[in-house]
C-alpha angles and dihedrals in degrees: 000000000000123000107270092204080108092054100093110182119194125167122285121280133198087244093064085063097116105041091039085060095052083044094055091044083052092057102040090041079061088053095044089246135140133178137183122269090251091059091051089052100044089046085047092048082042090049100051097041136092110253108129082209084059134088128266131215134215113178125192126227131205113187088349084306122125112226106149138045145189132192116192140158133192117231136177114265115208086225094059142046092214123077116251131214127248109203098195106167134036125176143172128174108252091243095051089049100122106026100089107275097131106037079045086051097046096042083053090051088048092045088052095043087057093042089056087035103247106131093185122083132168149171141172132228132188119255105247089058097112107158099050084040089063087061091035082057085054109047104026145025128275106231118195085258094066083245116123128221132195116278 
């Protein structure tokens, strides 16, 4: 795997608006979904405001390029008293698979959980999905569920 020192991820601009799109089609094309224009710019409006109930966004950049993207929330958990962290989306353009996007992007998300103090993050993953499950195996915890916490 190449270094990722060169991965830099920031928080998502409305600049971004276009490639995050083909980003976002990347990553529901995977998953053999499709949704209507409208959808892609409410989720976009929601992911650039300021409700604390909404989304957020980090994107990762290679050579000023994005090729990579995360969406994630923090919600309450009836087991704790502090919030915990959703990580719903994670995306890295297929030629910059290799190279540190996700593991940049994760680390982001768990550097995001412990700055709003929610020590707990999660996400889940099909199960065919071999090749992000062998990160997954590698930053977080497999739970019975074939969802991953943080380690």
């Amino acid at each position: 795997m190449a270094d990722n020192t060169s991965v830099q991820v920031r928080p998502l601009v409305a600049s971004d608006r276009g490639r995050w799109g083909e980003l976002w089609t990347g990553y529901l094309t995977y998953y053999e979904t499709t949704l209507p224009p409208e959808i892609y710019d409410i989720y976009f409006d929601r992911l650039l405001g300021d409700d604390p109930r909404d989304y957020n966004c980090l994107v990762a950049e290679l050579d000023g390029r994005l090729v990579g993207l995360t969406h994630y929330l923090f919600h309450r958990h009836g087991w704790k008293v502090e919030d915990t962290c959703y990580l719903q989306d994670l995306f890295a353009d297929p030629e910059a698979r290799g190279m540190g996007v996700g593991r940049a992007l994760i680390e982001a998300v768990y550097a995001a959980a412990d700055a709003a103090g929610a020590p707990s993050v999660y996400w889940l993953t099909q199960d065919f999905n071999h090749t992000a499950r062998q990160l997954y195996d590698r930053i977080g915890t497999k739970s019975p569920f074939i969802k991953y916490t943080r380690s």
